[in-house]
C-alpha positions as CSV (number, residue, x, y, z in Angstrom):
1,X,112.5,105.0,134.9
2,X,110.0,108.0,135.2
3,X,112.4,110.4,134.1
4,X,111.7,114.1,133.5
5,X,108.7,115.1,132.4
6,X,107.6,113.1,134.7
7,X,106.1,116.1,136.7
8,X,103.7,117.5,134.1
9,X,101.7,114.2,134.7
10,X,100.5,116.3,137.4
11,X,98.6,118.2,135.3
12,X,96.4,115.4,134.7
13,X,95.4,114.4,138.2
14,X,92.8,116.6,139.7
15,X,90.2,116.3,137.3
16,X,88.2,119.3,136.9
17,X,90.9,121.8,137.6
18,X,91.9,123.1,134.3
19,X,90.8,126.2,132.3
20,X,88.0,125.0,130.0
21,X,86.3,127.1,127.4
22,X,82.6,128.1,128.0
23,X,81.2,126.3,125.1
24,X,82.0,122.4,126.0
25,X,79.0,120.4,125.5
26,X,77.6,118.4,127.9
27,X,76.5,114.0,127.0
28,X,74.7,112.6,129.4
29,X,75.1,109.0,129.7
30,X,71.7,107.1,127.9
31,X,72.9,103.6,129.2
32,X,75.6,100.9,128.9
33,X,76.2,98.4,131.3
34,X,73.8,98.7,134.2
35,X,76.2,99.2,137.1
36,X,75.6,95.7,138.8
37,X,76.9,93.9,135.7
38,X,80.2,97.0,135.3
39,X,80.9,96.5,138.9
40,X,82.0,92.7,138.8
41,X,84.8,93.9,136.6
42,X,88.2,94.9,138.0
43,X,89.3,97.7,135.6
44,X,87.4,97.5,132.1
45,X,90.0,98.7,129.5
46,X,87.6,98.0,126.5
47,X,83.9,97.6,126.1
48,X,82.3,97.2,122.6
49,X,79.0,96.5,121.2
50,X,78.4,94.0,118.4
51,X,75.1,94.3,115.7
52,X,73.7,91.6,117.6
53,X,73.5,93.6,120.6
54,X,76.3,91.2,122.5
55,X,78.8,93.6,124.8
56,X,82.6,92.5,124.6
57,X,84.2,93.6,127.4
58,X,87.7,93.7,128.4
59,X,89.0,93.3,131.6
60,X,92.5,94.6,131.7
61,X,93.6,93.7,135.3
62,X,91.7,90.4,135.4
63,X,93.6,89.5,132.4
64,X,90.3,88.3,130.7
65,X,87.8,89.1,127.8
66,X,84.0,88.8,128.9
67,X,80.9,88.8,126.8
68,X,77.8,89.8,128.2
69,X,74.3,89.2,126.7
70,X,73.2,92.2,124.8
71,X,69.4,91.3,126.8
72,X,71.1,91.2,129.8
73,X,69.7,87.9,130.8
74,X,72.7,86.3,132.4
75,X,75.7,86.7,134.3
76,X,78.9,87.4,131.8
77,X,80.4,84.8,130.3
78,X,84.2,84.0,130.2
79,X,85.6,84.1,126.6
80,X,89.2,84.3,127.4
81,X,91.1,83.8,130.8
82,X,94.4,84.5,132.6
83,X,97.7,82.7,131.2
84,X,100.5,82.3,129.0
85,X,99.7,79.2,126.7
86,X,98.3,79.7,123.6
87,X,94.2,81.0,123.7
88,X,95.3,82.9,127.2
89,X,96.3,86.2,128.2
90,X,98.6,88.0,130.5
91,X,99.9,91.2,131.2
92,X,97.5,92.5,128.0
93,X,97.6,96.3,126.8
94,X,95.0,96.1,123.9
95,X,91.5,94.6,122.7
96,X,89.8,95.3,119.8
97,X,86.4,93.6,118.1
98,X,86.3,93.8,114.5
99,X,82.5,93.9,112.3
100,X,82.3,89.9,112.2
101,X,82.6,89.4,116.0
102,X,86.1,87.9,115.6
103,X,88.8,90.1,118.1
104,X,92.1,90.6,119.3
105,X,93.8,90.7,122.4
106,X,97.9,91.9,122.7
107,X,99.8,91.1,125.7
108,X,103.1,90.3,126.4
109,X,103.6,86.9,128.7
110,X,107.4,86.9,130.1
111,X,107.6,90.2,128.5
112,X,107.4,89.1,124.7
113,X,105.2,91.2,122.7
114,X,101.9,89.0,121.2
115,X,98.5,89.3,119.4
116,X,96.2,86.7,119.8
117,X,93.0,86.3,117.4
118,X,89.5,84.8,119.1
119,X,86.3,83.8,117.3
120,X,83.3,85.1,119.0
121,X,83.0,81.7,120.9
122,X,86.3,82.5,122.9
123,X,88.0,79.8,120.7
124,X,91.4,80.7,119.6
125,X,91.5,81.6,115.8
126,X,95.6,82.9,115.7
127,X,98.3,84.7,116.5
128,X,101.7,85.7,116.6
129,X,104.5,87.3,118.8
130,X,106.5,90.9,117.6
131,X,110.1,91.6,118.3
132,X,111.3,91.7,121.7
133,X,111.9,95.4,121.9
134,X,108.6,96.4,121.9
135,X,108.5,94.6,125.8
136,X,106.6,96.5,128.4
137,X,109.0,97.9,131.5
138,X,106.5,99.8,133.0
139,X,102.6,100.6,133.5
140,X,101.2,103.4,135.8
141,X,97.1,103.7,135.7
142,X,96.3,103.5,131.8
143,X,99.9,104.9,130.6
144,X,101.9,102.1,129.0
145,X,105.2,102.3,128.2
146,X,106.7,100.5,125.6
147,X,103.6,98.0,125.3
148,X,101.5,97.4,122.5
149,X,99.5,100.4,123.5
150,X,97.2,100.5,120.2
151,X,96.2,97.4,117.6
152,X,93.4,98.1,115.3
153,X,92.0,94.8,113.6
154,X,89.3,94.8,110.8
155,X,88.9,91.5,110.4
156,X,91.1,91.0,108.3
157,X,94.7,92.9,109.0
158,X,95.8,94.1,112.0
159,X,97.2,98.0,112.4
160,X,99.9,98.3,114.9
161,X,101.6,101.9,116.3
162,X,105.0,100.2,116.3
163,X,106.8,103.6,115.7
164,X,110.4,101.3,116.1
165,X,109.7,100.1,112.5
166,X,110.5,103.4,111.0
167,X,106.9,104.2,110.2
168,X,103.7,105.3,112.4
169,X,101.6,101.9,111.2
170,X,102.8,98.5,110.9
171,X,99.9,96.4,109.0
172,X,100.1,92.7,109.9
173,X,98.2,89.7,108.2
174,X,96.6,87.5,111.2
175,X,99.4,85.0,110.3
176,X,102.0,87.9,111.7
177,X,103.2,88.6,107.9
178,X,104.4,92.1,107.7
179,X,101.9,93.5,104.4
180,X,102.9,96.9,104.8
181,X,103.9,99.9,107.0
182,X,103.6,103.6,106.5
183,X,103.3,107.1,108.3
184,X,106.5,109.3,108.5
185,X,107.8,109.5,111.7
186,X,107.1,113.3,112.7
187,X,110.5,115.5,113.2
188,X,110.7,115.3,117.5
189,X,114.1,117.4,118.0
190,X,115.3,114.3,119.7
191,X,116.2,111.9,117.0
192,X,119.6,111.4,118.9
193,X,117.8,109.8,121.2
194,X,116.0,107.1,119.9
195,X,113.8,105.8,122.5
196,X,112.5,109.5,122.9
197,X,112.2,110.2,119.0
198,X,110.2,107.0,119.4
199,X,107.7,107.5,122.3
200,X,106.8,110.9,120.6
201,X,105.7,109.1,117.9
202,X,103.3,106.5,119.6
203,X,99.3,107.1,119.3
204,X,96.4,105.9,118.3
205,X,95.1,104.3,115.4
206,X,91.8,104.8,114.2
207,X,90.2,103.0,111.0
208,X,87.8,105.3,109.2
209,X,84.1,103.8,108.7
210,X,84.4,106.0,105.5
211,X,88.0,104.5,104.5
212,X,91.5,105.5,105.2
213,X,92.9,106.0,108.6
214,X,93.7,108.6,111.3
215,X,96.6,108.8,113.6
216,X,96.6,110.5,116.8
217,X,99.9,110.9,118.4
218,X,99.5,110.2,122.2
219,X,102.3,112.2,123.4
220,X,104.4,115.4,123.1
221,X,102.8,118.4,120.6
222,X,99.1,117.3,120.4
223,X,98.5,116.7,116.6
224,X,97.1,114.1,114.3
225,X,97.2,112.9,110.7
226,X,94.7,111.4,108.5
227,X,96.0,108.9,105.8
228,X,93.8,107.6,103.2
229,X,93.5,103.5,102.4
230,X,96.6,103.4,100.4
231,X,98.3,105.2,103.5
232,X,99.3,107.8,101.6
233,X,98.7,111.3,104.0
234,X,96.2,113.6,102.9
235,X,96.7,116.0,105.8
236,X,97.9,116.7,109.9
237,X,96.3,119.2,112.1
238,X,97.2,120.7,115.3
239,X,95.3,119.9,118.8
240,X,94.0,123.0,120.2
241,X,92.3,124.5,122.4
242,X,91.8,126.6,125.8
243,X,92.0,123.0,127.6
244,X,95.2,122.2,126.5
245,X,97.3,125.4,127.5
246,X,98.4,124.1,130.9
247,X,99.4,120.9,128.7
248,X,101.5,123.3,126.5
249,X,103.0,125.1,129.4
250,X,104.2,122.4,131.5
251,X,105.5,120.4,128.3
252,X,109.1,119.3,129.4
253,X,111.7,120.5,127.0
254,X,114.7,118.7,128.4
255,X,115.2,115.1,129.3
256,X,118.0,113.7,131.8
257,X,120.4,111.1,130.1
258,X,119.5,107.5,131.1
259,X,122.0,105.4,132.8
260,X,121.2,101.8,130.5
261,X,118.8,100.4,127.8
262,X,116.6,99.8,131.0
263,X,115.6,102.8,131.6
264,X,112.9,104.5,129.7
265,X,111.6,107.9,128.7
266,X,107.9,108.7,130.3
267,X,106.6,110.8,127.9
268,X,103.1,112.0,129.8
269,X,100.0,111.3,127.7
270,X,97.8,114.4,126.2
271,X,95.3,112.4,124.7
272,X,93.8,108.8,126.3
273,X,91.4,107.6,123.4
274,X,89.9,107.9,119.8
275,X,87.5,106.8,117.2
276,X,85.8,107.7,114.4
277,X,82.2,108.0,114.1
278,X,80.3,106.6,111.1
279,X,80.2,109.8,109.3
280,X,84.3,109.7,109.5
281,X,84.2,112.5,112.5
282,X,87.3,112.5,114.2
283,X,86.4,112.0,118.4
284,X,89.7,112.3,120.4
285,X,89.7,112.1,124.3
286,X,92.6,114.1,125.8
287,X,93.9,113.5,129.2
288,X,92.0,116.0,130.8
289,X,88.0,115.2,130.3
290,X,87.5,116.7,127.6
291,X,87.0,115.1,124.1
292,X,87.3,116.9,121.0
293,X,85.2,116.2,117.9
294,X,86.7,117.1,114.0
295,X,84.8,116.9,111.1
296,X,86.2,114.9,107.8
297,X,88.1,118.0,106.6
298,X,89.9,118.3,109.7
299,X,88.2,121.3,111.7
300,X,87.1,121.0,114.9
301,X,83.1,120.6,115.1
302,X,82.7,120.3,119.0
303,X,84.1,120.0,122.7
304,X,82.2,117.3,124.7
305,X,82.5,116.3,128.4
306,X,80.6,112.9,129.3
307,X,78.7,112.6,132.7
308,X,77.9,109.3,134.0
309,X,78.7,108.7,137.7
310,X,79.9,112.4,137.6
311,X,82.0,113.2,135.1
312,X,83.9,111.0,132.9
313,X,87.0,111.0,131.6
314,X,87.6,108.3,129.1
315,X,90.2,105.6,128.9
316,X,88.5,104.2,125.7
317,X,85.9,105.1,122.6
318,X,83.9,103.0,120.3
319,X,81.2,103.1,118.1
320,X,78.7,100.8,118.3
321,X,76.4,99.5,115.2
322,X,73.5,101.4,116.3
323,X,75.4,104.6,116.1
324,X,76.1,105.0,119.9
325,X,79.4,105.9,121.5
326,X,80.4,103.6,124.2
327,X,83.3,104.8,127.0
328,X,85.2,103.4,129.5
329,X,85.7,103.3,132.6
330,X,82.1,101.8,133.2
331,X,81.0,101.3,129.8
332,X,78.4,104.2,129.4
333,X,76.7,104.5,126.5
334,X,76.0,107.7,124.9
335,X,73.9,109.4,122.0
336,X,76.6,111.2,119.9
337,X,74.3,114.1,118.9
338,X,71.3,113.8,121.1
339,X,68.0,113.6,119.5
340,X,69.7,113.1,115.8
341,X,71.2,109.6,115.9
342,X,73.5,109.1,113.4
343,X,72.4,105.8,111.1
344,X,75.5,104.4,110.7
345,X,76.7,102.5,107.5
346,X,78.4,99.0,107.5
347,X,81.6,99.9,107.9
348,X,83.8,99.3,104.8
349,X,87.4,99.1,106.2
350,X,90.6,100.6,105.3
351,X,90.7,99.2,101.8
């Protein structure tokens, strides 16, 4: 059930009409996927760029996971394909490629929560399912509810938002062996209602190229936290800015009692995506098409808007290994500070 709050989504729609402040800079797109190989995807949800050049891309509504020649000198090339069994996909919410090529894929066939690991190949390397209650209910446009809406692998754990455990981060072993979790819930003012408390604490989970982790709450007061590789918090910081105030004025403060465990809370989404850059910068992409840039410390550095085929508001960030940032829809690529590329180190994980 799309219960209230509902309407504020709204807010999102029409992009371009929203109060922005005069000193958003403007990216202009360098490259990507030339448009005839991006336009025989259905909806890319995920697009990254190994060292070697190789694109991964996923294809959310096709329920596959394409890679496509970093010399672009063939047609994609299936890695993973539609189905339930074992080394398929369907219905999946998350992709993510780790430094060694290897990735992950959650979906959730028949409505059970899973993570599947791949080799580069496409060859099926592992996986396991997560408790029932996680099961999606519903999906409008790139808003998931109750899905596996974030995984973050590094190779060699995976980094869940699974905000039903108690804690923000749920780290798994690619065997499905719980190694840890931690994150405080943040306080919501709707504890009594669990499936509310909960949505306001989904968001995404971004591993640090310079160690440690950042969590960005999707939903609710725009905020974020960065934990260091013990998980231990070192601080949060507020989301602000002249973007956000019709966000802030349209957030719902009441929600209508649900008739059954069927129904669930829409929470609307301030922010769609975010990464970190490999000097640790914070880049978070908010549901209007805007993206907001903190430094290390936590202070905001920059506001960026992305033009491609017009303007762009992402659905998905990543790094590549040559320092670019990569978006979706479309997979544009873009110079992150134009004219002073950032040579990025190898990244050295959470730990």
């Amino acid at each position: 059930m799309l219960s209230a709050g509902a309407a504020a989504l709204g807010i999102f729609v029409f992009i371009g009409l929203f109060p922005q402040s005069s000193s958003v800079q403007t990216l202009k797109s360098i490259g990507g996927l030339p448009a005839h190989i991006a336009g025989r995807f259905e909806e890319i949800g995920g697009c990254e760029r190994a060292e070697s050049g190789d694109y991964f891309v996923f294809d959310r509504r096709s329920h596959m996971v394409f890679l496509v020649p970093g010399a672009m000198n063939g047609p994609p090339r299936e890695l993973v394909g539609v189905g339930v069994e074992p080394g398929r996909v369907l219905n999946p919410s998350a992709f993510d490629l780790a430094p060694d090529k290897t990735f992950v894929v959650a979906d959730a066939p028949f409505g059970q929560p899973r993570v599947q690991f791949f080799f580069e190949t496409g060859a099926r390397l592992g996986g396991f399912s997560l408790p029932q209650h996680t099961a999606p209910s519903a999906k409008t446009s790139t808003v998931f509810f109750n899905l596996i809406a974030s995984v973050k692998y590094s190779g060699k754990s995976l980094f869940v938002s699974q905000p039903e455990s108690g804690t923000l981060i749920a780290e798994y072993s690619v065997d499905g062996q719980l190694i840890r979790s931690f994150g405080q819930l943040r306080p919501t003012g709707y504890e009594s209602d669990l499936e509310l408390h909960k949505a306001l604490n989904a968001g995404r989970i971004v591993i640090n190229p310079r160690g440690g982790f950042y969590f960005v709450f999707s939903g609710g007061t725009p905020l974020f936290r960065k934990y260091d590789a013990s998980g231990k918090l070192l601080f949060e910081r507020y989301i602000q800015g002249a973007e956000l105030d019709d966000s802030a004025r349209n957030r719902p403060t009441t929600w209508p009692k649900r008739a059954g465990s069927g129904e669930t809370p829409f929470v609307a989404p301030v922010v769609r995506a975010a990464a970190a850059d490999a000097a640790g910068n914070l880049w978070i992409s908010l549901a209007v098409p805007v993206t907001y840039v903190y430094d290390a410390a936590g202070d905001k550095m920059r506001t960026v808007q992305f033009a491609a085929a017009g303007v762009v508001s992402p659905t998905n960030l990543s790094f590549g290994a040559d320092g670019r940032l990569l978006i979706t829809p479309g997979c544009y690529a873009f110079e992150p500070e134009p004219g002073k590329r950032l040579r990025p180190e190898r990244p050295s994980g959470p730990r």
